[in-house]
N, CA, C and O atoms as a DFTB+ gen file, in Angstrom:
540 C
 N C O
     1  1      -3.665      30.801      46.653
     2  2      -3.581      30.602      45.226
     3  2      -2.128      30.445      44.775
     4  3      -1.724      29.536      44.050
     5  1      -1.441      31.366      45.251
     6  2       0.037      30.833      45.003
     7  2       0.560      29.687      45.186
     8  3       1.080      29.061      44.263
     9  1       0.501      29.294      46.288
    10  2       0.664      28.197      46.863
    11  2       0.383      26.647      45.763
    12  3       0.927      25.545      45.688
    13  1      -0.508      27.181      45.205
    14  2      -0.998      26.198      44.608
    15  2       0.018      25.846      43.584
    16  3       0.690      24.841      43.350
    17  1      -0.142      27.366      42.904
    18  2       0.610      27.047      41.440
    19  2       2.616      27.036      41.959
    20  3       3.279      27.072      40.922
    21  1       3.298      27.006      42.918
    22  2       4.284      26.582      43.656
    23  2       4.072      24.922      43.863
    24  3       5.136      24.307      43.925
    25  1       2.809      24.085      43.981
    26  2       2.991      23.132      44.296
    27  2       3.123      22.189      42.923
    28  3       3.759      21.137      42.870
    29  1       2.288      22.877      41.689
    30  2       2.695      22.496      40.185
    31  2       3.985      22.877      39.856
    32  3       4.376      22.540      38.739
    33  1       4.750      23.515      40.584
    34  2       5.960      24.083      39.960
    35  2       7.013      22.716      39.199
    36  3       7.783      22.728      38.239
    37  1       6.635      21.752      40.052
    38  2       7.734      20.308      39.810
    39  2       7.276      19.814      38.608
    40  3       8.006      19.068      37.956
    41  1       5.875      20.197      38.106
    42  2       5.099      19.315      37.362
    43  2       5.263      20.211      35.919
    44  3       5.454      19.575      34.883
    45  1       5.183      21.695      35.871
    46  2       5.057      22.392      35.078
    47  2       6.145      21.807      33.368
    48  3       5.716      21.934      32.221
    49  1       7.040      21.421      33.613
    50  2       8.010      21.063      32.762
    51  2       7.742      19.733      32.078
    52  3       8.331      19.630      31.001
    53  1       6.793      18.398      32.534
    54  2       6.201      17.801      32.089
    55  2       5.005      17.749      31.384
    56  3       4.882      17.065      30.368
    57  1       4.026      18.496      31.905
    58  2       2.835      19.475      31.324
    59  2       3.454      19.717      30.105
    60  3       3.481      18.882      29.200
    61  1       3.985      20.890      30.036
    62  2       4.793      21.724      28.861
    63  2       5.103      20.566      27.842
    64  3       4.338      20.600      26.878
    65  1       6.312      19.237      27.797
    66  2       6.109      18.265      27.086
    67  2       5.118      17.669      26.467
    68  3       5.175      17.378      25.272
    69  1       4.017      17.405      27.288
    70  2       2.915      16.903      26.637
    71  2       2.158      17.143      26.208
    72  3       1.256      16.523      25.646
    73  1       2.444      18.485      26.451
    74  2       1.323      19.795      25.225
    75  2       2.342      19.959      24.278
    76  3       2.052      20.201      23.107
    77  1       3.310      19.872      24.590
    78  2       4.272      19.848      22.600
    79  2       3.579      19.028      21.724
    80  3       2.893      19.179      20.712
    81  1       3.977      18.088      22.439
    82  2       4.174      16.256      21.792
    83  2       2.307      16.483      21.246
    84  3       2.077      16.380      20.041
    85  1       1.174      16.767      22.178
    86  2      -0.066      16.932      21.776
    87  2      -0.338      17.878      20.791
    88  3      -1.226      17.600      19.985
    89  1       0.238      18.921      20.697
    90  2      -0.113      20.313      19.672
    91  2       0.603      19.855      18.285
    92  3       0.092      19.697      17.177
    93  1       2.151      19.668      18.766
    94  2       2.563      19.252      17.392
    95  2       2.715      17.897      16.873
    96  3       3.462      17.559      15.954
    97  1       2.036      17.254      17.463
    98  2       2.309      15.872      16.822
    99  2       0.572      15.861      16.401
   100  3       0.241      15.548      15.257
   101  1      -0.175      16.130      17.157
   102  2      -1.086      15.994      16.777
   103  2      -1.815      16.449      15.755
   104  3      -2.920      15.947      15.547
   105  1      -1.344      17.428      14.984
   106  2      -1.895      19.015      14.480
   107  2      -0.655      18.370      12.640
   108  3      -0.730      18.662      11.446
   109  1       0.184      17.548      13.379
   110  2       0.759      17.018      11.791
   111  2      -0.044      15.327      11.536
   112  3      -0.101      14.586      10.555
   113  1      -0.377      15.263      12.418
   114  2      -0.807      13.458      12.136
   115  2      -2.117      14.219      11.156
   116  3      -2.814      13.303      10.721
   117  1      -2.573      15.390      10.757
   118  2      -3.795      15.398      10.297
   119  2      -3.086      15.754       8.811
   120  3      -3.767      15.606       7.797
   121  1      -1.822      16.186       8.724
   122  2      -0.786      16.460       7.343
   123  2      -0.813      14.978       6.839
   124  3      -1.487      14.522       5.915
   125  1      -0.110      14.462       7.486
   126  2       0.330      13.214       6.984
   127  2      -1.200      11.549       6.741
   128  3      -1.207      10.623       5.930
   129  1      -1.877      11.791       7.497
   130  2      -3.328      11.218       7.420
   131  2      -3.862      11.082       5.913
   132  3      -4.364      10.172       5.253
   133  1      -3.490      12.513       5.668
   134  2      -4.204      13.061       4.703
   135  2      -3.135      12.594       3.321
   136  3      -3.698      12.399       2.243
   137  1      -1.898      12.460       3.386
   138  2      -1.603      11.572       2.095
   139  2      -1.390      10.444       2.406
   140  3      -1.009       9.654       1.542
   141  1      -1.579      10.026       3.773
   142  2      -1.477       8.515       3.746
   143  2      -2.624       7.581       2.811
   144  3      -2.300       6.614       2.122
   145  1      -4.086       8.130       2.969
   146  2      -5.272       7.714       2.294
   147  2      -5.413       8.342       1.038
   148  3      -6.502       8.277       0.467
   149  1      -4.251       9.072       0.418
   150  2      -4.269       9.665      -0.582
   151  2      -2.935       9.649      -1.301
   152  3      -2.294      10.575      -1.799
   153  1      -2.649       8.145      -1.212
   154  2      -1.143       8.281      -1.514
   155  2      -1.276       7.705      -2.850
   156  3      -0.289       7.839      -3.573
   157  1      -2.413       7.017      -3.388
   158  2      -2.335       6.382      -4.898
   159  2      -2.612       8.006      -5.424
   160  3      -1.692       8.525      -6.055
   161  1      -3.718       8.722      -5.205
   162  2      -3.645      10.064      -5.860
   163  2      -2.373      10.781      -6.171
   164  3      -2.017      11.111      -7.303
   165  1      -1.514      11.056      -4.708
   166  2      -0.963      11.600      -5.332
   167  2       0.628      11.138      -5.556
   168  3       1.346      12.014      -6.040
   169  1       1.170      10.019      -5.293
   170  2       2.199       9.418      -5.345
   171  2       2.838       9.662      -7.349
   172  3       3.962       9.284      -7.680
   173  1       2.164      10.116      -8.045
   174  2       2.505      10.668      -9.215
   175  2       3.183      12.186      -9.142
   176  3       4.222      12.454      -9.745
   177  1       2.599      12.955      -8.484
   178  2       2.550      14.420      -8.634
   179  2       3.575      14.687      -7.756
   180  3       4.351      15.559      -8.145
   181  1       3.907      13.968      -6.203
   182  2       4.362      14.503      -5.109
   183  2       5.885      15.021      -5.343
   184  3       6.743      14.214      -5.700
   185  1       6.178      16.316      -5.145
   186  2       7.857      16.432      -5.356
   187  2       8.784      15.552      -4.704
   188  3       8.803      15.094      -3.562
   189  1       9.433      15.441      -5.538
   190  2      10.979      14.696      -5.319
   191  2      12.071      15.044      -4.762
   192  3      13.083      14.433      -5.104
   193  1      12.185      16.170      -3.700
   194  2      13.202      16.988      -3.149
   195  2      14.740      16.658      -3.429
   196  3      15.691      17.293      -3.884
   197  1      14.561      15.523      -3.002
   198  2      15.821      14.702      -2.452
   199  2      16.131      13.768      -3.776
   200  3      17.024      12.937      -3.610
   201  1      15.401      13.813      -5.268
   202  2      15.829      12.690      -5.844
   203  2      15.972      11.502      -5.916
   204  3      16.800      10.930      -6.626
   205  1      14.779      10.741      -4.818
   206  2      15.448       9.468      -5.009
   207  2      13.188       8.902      -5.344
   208  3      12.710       7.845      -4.931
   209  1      12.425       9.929      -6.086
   210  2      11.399       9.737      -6.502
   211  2      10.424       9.896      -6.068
   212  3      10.381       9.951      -4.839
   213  1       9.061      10.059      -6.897
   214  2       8.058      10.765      -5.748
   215  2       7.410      10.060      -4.929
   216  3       7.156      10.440      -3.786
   217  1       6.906       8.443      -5.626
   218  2       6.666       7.557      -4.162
   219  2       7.155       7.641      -3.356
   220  3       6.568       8.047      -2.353
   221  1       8.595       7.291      -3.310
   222  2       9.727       6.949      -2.060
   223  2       9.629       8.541      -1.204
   224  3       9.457       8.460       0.013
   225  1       9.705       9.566      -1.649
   226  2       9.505      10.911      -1.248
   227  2       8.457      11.234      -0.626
   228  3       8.545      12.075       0.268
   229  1       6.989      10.540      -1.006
   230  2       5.953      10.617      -0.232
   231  2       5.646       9.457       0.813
   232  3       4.785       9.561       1.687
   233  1       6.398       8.415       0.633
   234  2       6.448       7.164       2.217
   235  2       7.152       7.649       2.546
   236  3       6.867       7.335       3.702
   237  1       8.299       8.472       2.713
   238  2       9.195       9.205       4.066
   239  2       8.470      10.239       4.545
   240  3       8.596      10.664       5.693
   241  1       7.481      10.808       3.490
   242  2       6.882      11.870       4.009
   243  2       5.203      11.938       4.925
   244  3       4.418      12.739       5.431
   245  1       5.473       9.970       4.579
   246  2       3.835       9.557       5.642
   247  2       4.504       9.078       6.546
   248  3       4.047       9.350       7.656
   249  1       5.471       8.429       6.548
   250  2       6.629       7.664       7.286
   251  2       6.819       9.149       9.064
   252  3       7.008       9.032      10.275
   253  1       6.650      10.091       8.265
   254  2       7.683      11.215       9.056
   255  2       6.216      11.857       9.592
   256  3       6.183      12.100      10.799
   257  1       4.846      12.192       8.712
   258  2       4.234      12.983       9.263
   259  2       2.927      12.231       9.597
   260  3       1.957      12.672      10.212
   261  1       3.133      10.809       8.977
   262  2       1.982       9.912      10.186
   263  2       2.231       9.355      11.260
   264  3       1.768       9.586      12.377
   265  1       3.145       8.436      10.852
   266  2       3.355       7.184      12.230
   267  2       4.427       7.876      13.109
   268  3       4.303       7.614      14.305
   269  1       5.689       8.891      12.711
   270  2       6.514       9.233      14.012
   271  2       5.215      10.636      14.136
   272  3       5.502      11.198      15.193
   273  1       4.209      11.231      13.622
   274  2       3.525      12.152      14.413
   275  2       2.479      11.251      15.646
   276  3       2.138      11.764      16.712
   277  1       2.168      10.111      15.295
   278  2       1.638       9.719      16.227
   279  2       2.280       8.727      17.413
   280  3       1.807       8.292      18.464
   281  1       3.476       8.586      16.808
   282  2       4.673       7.746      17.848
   283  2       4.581       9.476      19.125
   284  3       4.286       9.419      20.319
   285  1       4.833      10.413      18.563
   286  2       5.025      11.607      19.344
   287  2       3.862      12.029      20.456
   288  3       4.060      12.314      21.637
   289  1       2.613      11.989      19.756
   290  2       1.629      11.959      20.754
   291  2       1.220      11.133      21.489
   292  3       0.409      11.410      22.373
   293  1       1.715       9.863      21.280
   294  2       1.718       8.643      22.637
   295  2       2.900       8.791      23.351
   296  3       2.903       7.859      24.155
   297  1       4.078       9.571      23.518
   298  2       5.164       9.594      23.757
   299  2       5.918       8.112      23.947
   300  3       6.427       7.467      24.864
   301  1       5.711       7.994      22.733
   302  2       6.613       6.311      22.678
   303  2       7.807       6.917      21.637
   304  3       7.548       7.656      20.687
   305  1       8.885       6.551      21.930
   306  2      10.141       6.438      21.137
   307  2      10.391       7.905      20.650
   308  3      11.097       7.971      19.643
   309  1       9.899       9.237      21.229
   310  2       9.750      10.427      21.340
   311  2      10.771      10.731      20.445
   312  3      10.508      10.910      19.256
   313  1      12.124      10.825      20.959
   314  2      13.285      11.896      20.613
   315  2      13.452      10.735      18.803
   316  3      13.327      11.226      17.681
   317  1      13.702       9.447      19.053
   318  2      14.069       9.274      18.011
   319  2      12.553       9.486      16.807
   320  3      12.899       9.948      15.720
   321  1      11.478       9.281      16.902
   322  2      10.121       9.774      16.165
   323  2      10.493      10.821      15.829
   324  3      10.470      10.882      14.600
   325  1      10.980      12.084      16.466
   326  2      11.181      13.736      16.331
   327  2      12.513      13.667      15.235
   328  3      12.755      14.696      14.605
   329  1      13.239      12.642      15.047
   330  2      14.669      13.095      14.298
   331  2      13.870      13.257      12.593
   332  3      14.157      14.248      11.922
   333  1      12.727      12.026      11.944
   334  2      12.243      12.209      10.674
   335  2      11.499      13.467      10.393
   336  3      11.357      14.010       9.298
   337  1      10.979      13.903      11.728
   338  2      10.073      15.544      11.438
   339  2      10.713      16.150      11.016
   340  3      10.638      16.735       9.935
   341  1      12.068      16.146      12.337
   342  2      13.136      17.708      11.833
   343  2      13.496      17.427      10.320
   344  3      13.555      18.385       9.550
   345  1      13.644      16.642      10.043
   346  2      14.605      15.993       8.553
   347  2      13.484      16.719       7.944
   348  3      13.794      17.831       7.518
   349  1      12.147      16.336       7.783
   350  2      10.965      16.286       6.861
   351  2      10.657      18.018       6.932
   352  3      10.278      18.418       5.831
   353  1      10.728      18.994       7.863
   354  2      10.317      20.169       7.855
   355  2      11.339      20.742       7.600
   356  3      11.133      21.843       7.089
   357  1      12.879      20.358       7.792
   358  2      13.879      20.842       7.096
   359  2      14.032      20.823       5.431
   360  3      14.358      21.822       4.789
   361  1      13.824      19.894       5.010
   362  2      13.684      19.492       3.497
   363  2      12.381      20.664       3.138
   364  3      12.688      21.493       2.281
   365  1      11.240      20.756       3.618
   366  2      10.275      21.751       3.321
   367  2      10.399      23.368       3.554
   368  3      10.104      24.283       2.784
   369  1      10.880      23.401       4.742
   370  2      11.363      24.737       4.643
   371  2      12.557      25.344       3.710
   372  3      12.654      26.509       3.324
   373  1      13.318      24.403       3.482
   374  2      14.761      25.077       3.066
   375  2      15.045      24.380       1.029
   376  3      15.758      24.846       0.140
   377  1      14.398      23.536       1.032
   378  2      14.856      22.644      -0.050
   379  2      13.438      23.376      -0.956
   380  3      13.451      24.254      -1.819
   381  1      12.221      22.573      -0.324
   382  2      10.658      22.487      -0.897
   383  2      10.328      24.363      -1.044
   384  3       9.485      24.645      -1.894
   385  1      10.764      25.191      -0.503
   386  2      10.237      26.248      -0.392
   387  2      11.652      27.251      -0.162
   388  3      11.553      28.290       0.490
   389  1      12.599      26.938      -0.599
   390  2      14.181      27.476      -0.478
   391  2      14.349      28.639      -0.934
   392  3      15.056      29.502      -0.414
   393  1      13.418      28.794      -2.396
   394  2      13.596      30.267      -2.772
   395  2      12.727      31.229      -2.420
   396  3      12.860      32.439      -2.606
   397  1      11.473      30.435      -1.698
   398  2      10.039      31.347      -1.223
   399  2      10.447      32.336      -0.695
   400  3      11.614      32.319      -0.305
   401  1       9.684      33.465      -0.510
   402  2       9.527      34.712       1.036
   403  2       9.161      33.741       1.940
   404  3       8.656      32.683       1.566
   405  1       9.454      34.110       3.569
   406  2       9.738      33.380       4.603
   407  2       8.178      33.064       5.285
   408  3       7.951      32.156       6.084
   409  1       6.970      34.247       4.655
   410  2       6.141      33.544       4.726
   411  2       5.626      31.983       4.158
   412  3       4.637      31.326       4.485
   413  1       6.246      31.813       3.600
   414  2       5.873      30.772       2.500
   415  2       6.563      29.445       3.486
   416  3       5.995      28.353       3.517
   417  1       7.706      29.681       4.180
   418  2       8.686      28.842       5.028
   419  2       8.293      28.730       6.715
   420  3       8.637      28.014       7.655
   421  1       7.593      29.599       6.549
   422  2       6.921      30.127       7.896
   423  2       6.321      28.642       8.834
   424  3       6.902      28.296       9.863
   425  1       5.403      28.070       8.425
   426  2       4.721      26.959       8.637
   427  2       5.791      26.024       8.937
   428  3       5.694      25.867      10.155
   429  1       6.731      25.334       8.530
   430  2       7.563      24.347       8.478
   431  2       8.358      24.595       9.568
   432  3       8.773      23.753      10.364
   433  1       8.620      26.158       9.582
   434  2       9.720      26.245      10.473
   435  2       8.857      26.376      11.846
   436  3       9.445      26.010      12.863
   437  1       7.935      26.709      11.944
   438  2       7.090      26.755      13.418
   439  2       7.091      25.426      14.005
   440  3       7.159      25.230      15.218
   441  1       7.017      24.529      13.133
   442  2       6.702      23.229      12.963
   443  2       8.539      22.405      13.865
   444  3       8.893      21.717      14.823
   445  1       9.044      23.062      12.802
   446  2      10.491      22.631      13.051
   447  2      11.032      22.894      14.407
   448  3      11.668      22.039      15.022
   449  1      10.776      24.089      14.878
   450  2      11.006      24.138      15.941
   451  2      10.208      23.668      17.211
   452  3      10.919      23.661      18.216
   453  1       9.185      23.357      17.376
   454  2       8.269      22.267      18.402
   455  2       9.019      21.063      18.194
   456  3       9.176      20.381      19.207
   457  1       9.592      20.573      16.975
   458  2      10.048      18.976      17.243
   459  2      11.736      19.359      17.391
   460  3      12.454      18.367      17.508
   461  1      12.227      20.305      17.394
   462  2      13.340      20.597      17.819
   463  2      13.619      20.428      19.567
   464  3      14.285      19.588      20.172
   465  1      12.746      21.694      20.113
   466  2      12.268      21.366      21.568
   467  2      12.021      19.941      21.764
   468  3      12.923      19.371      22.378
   469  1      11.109      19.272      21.428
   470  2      10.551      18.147      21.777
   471  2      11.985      17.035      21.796
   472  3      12.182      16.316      22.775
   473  1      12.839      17.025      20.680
   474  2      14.255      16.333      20.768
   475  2      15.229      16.396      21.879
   476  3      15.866      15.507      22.443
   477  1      15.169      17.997      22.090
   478  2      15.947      17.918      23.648
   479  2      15.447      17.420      24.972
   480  3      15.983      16.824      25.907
   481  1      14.064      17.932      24.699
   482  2      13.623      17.838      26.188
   483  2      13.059      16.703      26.284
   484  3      12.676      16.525      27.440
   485  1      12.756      15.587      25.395
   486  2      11.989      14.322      25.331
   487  2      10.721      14.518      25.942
   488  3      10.403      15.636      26.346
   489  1       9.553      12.999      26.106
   490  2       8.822      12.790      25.590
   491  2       7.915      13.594      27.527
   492  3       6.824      14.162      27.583
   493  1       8.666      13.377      28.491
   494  2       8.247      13.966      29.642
   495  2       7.601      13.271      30.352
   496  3       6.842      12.554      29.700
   497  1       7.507      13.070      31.942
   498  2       6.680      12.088      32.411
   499  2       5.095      11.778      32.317
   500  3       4.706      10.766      32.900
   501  1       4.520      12.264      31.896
   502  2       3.014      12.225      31.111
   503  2       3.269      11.388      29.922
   504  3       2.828      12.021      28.962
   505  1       3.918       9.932      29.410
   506  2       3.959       9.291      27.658
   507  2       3.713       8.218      28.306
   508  3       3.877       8.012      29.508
   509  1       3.297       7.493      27.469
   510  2       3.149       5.948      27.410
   511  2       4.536       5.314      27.425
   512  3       4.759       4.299      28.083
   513  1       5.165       5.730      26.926
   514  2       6.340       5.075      26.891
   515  2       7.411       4.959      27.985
   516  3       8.447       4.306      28.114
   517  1       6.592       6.059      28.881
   518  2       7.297       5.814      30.372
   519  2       6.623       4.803      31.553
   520  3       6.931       4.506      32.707
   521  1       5.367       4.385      30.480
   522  2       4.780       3.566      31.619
   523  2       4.895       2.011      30.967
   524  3       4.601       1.009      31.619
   525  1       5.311       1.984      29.751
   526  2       5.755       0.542      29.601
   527  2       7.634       0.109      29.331
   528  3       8.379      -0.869      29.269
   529  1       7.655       1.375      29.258
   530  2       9.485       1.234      29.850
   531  2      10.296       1.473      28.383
   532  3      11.416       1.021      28.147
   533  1       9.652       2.115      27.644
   534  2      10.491       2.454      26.357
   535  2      10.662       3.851      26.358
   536  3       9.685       4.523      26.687
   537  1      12.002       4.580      25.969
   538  2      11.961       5.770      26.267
   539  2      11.378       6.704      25.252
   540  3      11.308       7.910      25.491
């Protein structure tokens, strides 16, 4: 039995990647899904963090938690997909929820840190993007 899990030992660190890229990319594509088909609703209401309006605030924020969450779970274009999350869960934890108790920040930052990991360690040999040659 040892033996065995010694012979995954090479593999273990790729595994680990693609259960990031699967848990957290996958687990936000259902965030962002959800105002993508709901973006005439709420493209009125959505906060403006950053000032530059609430449409434009909510296409960076389908921009960040649809298409780079699902760029992440195909592992296509991994590290750069992961730079709009960090941006997008940074703005939520610290900006969107700045004066909250840390429960309230809690979520974003769990969040923040899976696509933090996922930035260093990239997308891992288990992505699509290693089998058509994009990193």
């Amino acid at each position: 039995m040892i033996s065995f899990f010694r012979s995954l030992q090479a593999f273990q660190p790729d595994w680990a990647a693609l259960l990031l890229r699967l848990i957290f990319g996958g687990f936000m594509l259902t965030h962002g899904y959800n105002k993508l088909t709901g973006f005439a609703e709420m493209s009125a209401d959505f906060p403006d963090p950053i000032g530059v309006g609430p449409q434009i605030s909510l296409g960076l924020t389908v921009f960040a938690e649809f298409f780079c969450a699902l760029l992440l779970v195909l592992g296509v274009l991994t590290r750069f997909a992961s730079i709009p999350l960090i941006i997008c869960m940074l703005v939520i934890a610290f900006v969107i929820h700045g004066p909250d108790p840390l429960g309230d920040k809690e979520h974003a930052l769990l969040f923040l840190g899976g696509y933090v990991a996922i930035f260093f360690y990239g997308p891992g040999k288990f992505s699509l993007g290693r089998f058509v040659g994009i990193p």
